[in-house]
Structures are given as structure tokens and as C-alpha cells.
C-alpha positions as CSV (number, residue, x, y, z in Angstrom):
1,X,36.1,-93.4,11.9
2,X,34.3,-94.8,8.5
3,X,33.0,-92.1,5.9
4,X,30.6,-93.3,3.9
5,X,27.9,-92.1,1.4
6,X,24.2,-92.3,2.0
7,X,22.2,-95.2,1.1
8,X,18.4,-94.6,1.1
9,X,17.5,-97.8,1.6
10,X,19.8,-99.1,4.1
11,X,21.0,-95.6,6.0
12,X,17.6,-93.6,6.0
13,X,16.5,-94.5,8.9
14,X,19.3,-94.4,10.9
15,X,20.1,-90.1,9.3
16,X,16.7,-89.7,10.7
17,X,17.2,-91.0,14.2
18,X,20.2,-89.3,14.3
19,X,19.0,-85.7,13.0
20,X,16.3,-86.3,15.5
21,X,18.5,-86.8,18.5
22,X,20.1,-84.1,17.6
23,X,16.9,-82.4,18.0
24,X,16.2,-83.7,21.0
25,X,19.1,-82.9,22.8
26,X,19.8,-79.4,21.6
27,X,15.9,-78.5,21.1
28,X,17.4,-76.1,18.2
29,X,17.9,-76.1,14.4
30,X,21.9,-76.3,14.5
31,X,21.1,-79.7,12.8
32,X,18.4,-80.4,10.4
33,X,14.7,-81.5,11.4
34,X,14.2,-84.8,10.1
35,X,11.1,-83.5,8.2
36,X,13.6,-81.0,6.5
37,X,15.4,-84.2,5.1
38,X,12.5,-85.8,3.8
39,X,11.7,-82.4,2.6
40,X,14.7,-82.7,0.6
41,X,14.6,-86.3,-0.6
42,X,10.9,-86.7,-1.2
43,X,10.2,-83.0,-2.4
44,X,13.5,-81.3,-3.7
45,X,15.5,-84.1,-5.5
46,X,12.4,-84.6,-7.6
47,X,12.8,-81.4,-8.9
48,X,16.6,-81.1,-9.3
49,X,16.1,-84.4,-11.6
50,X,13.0,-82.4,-13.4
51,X,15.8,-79.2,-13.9
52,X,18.6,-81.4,-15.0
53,X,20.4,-81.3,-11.4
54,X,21.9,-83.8,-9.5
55,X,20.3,-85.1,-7.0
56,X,21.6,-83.7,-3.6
57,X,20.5,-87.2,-1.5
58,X,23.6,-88.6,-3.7
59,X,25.8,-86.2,-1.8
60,X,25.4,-87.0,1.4
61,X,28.1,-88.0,3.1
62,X,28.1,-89.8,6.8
63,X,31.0,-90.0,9.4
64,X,30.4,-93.0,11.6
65,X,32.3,-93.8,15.0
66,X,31.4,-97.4,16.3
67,X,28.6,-97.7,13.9
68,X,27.4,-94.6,15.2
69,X,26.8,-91.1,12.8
70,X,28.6,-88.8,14.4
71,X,28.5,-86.0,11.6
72,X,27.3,-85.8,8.0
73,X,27.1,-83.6,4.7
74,X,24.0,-82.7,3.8
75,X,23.4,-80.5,0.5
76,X,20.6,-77.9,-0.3
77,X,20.8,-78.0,-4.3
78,X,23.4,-75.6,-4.6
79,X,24.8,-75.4,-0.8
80,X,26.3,-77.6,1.4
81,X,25.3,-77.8,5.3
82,X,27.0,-80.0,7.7
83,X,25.8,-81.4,10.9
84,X,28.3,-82.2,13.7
85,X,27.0,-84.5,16.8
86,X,28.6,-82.5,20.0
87,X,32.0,-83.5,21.3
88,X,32.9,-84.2,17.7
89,X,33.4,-80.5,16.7
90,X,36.8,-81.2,15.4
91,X,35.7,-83.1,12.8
92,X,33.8,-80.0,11.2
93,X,37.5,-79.0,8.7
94,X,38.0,-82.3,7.8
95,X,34.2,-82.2,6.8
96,X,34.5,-79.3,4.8
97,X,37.4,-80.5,2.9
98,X,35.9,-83.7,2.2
99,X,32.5,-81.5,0.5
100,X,34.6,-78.9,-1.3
101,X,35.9,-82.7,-2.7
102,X,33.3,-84.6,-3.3
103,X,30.6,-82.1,-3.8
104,X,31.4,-80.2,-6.6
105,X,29.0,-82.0,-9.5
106,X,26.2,-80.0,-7.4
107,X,28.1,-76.5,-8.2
108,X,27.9,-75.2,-11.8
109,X,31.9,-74.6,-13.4
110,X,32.3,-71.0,-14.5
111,X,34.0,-69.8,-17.4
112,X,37.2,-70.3,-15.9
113,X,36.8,-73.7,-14.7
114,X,36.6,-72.5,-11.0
115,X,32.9,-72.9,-8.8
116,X,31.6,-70.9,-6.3
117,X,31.2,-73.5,-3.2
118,X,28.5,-72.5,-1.1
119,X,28.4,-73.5,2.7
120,X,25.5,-72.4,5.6
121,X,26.6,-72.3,8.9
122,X,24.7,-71.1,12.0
123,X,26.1,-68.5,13.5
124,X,25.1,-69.8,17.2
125,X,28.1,-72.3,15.9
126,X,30.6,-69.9,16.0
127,X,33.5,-72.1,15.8
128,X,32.6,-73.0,12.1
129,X,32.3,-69.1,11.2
130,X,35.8,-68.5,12.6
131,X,37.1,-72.0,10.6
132,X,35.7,-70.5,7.2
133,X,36.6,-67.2,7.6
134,X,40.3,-68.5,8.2
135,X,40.0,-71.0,5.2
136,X,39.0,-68.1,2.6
137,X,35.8,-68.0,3.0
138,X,33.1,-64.5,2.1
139,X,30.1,-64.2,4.1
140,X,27.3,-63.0,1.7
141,X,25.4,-59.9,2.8
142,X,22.3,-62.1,2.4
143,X,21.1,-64.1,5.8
144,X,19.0,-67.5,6.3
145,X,16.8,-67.3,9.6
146,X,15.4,-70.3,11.6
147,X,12.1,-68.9,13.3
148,X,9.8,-70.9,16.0
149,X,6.8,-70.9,17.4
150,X,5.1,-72.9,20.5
151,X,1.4,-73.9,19.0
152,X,0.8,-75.0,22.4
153,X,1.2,-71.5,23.7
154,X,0.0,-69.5,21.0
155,X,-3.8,-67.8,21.2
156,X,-3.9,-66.7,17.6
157,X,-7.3,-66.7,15.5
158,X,-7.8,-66.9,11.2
159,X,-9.2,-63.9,10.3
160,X,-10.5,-63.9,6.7
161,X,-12.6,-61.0,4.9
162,X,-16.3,-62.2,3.6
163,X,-16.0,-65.1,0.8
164,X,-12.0,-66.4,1.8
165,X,-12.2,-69.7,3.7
166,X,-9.0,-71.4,5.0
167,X,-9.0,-75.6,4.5
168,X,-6.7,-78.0,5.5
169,X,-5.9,-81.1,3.1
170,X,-8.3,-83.1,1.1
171,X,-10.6,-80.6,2.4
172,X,-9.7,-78.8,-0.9
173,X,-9.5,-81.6,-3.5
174,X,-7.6,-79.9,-6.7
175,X,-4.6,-80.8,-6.3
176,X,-3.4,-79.1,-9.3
177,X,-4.2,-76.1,-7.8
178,X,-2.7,-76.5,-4.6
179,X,0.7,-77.6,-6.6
180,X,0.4,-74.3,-9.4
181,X,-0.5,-71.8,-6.4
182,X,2.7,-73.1,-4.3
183,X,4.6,-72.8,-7.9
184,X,3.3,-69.5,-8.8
185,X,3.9,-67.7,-5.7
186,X,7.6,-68.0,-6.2
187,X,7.4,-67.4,-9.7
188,X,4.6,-64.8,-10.2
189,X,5.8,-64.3,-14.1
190,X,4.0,-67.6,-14.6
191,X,0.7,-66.4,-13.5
192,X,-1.8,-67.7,-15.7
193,X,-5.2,-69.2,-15.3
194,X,-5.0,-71.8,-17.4
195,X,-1.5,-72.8,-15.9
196,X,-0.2,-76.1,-15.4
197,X,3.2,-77.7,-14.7
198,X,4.3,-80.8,-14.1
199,X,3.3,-82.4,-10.6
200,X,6.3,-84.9,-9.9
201,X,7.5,-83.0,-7.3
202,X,4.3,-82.6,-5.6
203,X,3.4,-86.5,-5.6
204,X,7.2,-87.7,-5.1
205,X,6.5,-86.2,-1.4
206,X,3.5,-88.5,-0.8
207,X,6.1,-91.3,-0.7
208,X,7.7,-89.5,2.6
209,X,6.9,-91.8,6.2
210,X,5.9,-88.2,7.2
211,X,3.3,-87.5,5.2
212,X,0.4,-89.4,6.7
213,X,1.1,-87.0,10.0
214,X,1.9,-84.1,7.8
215,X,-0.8,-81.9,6.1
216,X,-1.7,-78.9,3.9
217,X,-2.7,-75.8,4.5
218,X,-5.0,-73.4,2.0
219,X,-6.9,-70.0,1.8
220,X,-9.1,-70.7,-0.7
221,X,-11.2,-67.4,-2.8
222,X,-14.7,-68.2,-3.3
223,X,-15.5,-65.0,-5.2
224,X,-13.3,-65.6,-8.0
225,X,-14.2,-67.6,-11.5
226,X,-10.9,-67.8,-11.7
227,X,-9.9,-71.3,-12.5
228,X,-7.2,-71.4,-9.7
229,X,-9.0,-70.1,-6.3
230,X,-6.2,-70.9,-4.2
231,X,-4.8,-68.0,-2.4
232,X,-2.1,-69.2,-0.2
233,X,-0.6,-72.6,0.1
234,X,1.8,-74.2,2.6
235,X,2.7,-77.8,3.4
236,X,3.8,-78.4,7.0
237,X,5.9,-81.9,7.9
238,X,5.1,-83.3,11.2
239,X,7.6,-85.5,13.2
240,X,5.1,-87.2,15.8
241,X,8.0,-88.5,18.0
242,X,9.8,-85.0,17.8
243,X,6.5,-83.2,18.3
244,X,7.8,-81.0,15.9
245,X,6.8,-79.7,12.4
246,X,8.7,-78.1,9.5
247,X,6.8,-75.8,7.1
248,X,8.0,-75.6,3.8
249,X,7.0,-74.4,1.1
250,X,5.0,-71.1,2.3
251,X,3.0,-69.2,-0.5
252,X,1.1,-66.4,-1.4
253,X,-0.3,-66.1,-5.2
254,X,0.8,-62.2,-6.6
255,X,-3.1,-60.9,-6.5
256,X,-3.3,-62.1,-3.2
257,X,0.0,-60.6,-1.7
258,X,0.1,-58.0,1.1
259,X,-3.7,-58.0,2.0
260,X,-2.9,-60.7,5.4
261,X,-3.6,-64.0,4.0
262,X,-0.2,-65.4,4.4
263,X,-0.6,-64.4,8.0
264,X,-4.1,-66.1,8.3
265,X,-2.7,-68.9,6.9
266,X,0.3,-69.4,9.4
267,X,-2.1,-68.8,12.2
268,X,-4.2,-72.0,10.6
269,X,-0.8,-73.7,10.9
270,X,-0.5,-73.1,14.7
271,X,-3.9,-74.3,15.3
272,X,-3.6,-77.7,13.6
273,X,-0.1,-78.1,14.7
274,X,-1.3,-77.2,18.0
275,X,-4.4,-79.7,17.9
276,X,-1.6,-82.8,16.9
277,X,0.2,-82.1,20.1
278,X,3.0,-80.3,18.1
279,X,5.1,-78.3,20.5
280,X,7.6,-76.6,18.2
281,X,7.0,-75.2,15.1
282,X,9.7,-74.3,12.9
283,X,9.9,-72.3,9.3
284,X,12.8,-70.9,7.5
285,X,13.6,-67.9,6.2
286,X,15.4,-65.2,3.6
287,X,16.2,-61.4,4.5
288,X,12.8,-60.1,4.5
289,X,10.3,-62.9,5.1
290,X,11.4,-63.1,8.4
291,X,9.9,-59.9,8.6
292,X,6.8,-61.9,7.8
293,X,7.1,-65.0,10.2
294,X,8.0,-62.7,13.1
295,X,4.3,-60.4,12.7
296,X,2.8,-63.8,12.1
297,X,4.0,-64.6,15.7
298,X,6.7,-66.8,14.9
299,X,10.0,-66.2,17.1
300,X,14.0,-65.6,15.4
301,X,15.8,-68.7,16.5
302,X,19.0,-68.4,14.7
303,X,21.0,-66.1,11.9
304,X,22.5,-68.3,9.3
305,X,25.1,-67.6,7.6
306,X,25.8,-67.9,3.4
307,X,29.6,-68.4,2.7
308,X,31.5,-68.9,-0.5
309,X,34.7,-69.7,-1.8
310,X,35.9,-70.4,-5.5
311,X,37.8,-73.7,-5.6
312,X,38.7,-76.0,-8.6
């Protein structure tokens, strides 16, 4: 067995087949979507390195048996997920050790030199909840959810009051305003019409294989002089030999929030998706958004668990 870390330009490819098999065989999110690792590299890392972070594609970590990637570390910013190909599930406490090792530059020190080390574990695993509860582990009350939905299946229509359209792509050409409406929805303190930021994240993910399949997805408000008319943004990854798609990030500008364009927007995603011959859709989710993705007809998948530990 050979442990080695990622190298972009000589292991990429290989993590992607092997996320995607994973896919493929278990036709379930216990393993990242490839799209959710380019999401990371392409998207994520860009900002980490604009915060002053580390870049999480330098922590991950692959276990290889024969020359073939059997399990691997793969960090979220501040939390670690591992995947584990099946019939190698004894590798997962050995994989945990090895993180809780050679992770912790990801992890700010507290005042006593200790971190908090953050794992996610699915709870359809169960074997890895039982190995961190017995190792010290504290499930937070917090939960992540992995929702679906079949575009193929779905019979969903946009409905938009008088002077909202929805657009797709370079159908609506400001990108800045795609970017700051995306930003903003997170951070509605920073609502501000003449609001700009730094794009770098937003181009680094043009350099993603994925993109040229993947697309963008807009309500746009055509009453407004506001300089930003963008209502709701999201970007949605598409794996064309998957069929699947990945939507992150989902957002609704403050003004716009709680009035159904969010929903109108997800149904735009399921018809696009569903005109590219996408058959799963996948988004995740906090506490109460799955509240949202669930009335926007998306189905709960999988409860994912947030566990920490302080370690030195």
C-alpha cells in the first residue's frame, strides 16, 4: 500500500476516474462527485489563497494498492472527508490518523495550542460514526444533507412574476454581477450597489475540464435601476460521462429572499440539466436549506455528520 500526496498535474485525472467510479458503482454521494472536486480546486482554493488559507488540494492524501487509489483525504477548508473504495473499509482509522497528522496547517491553533479537527462522515457509513465516536469524537448538533433529484423525471415549470426573467450563461453577460450576487447572498452585510470584489475565484473555475459542459443559472430583475439586477445565482457542474451535475454555489440576494425565486431558479436547473441528458442532480445542504431543496423538489439522500475532536 503507497500513501502519497496529490499531484495536480500527474494524479488529477486518475482522483477523478476514481471519484467517478465510485459514483458509478454506489449511484450515492458516500464519495465525492468529481464536479465537487473541481469545485474545490478550481473554485475554493482560489479563495482560501485570497483569505490567507492553505490551499486544501495540498492536503490531499491518496492510498494506492497496485497502482490503484483505493482511499484518499480530501479536505473542505476547515474539514476533512475521506473516501474509502468498498472492501477497503479497514483502512478508514488508519486514514484518520494519518489527517489528524498531516492536516493540521488547515485548522487554526487555539490559545492553548490545541485545534479543533473537523471530520464529515455520512451517516449511511455507519462504521465510521461508531470508529469516531470510540476515538473521542463530538457529533455537532449541526447536520450536512446530500439531496437529489431525477431531471429526467421531474415536470416542474419557472414561474416568475411580471418583469423577472430567468437566463442561463452568457445569456446574461455581467459577469460582475453574477460573481457579487453569488457573494452577497451569503454575506448580505455587504449589500451595496456599487459593490465589487475581487473575481479570482470566479475566473480560477473557468480553468475546470468541466466547465465547457457546466453552466450558470440566473433570475435576472428587469424593474430595478439598480446596478446589480441579478436576483438569484447558481453554478451547476456537469459530469457528461457520469450524467450527473453538482450545484454549488446556490444564491438568493437579501431583497429578493423568501418571495420563490430560489425555487424558480432550481426548477431552471432541472430543465437544463434535464435537456443535457443529466440523470442525477445533486446539491448540498445545511440544517435549514434542506428545507428549501426538498419544496424545490429535490429528494434527502443522506444525513452527514460534523465531528470534532481537539488534538495537538
Amino acid at each position: 500500500m503507497e500513501i502519497k500526496r496529490l499531484n495536480l498535474e500527474a494524479d488529477l485525472k486518475k482522483l477523478e476516474d476514481y471519484l467517478r467510479s465510485q459514483y458509478l458503482e454506489n449511484k450515492n454521494m458516500t464519495s465525492w462527485l468529481p464536479e465537487r472536486l473541481h469545485d474545490l480546486i478550481f473554485r475554493m482554493d482560489t479563495q482560501h489563497t485570497d483569505a490567507g488559507k492553505p490551499k486544501s488540494s495540498n492536503y490531499i492524501f491518496l492510498w494506492e494498492d497496485n497502482n490503484e487509489i483505493v482511499g484518499c483525504i480530501l479536505p473542505d477548508g476547515d474539514a476533512i472527508y475521506m473516501s474509502v473504495k468498498k472492501g477497503y473499509e479497514d483502512l478508514y482509522k488508519s486514514i484518520v490518523s494519518y489527517a489528524e497528522e498531516n492536516c493540521k496547517p488547515l485548522f487554526e491553533k487555539e490559545e492553548d495550542g490545541t485545534i479543533k479537527f473537523v471530520i464529515i462522515a455520512n451517516d449511511s457509513l455507519k462504521y465510521r460514526r461508531e470508529y469516531l465516536e470510540q476515538d473521542g469524537y463530538e457529533r455537532e448538533k449541526a447536520e450536512d444533507y446530500d439531496n437529489y433529484v431525477y431531471p429526467q423525471e421531474v415536470d416542474v415549470t419557472v414561474n416568475l412574476p411580471e418583469g423577472f426573467e430567468l437566463l442561463y450563461g452568457d445569456e446574461y453577460t455581467d459577469e460582475v454581477n453574477k460573481w457579487s450576487a453569488c457573494h452577497m447572498g451569503f454575506h448580505p452585510e455587504l449589500e451595496n450597489t456599487n459593490f465589487r470584489n475581487d473575481m479570482g475565484a470566479y475566473n480560477s473555475r473557468k480553468k475546470s475540464p468541466m466547465y465547457k459542459d457546466s453552466f450558470e443559472c440566473v433570475i435576472i430583475d428587469e424593474n430595478t435601476d439598480d446596478i446589480n439586477d441579478v436576483c438569484s445565482y447558481c453554478f451547476v457542474y456537469v459530469d457528461k460521462e457520469s450524467k450527473t451535475a453538482f450545484v454549488e454555489p446556490v444564491s438568493t440576494r437579501k431583497p429578493y429572499q423568501g418571495k420563490g425565486f430560489g425555487k424558480a431558479m432550481m426548477h431552471g436547473v432541472m430543465l437544463k440539466c434535464k435537456e443535457l441528458g443529466v440523470e442525477k442532480c445533486y446539491v448540498n445542504s445545511y440544517d435549514w436549506r434542506r428545507n428549501f431543496y426538498n419544496a424545490s423538489g429535490f429528494t434527502t439522500e443522506d444525513t452527514i455528520g460534523i465531528y470534532h475532536k481537539k488534538i495537538r
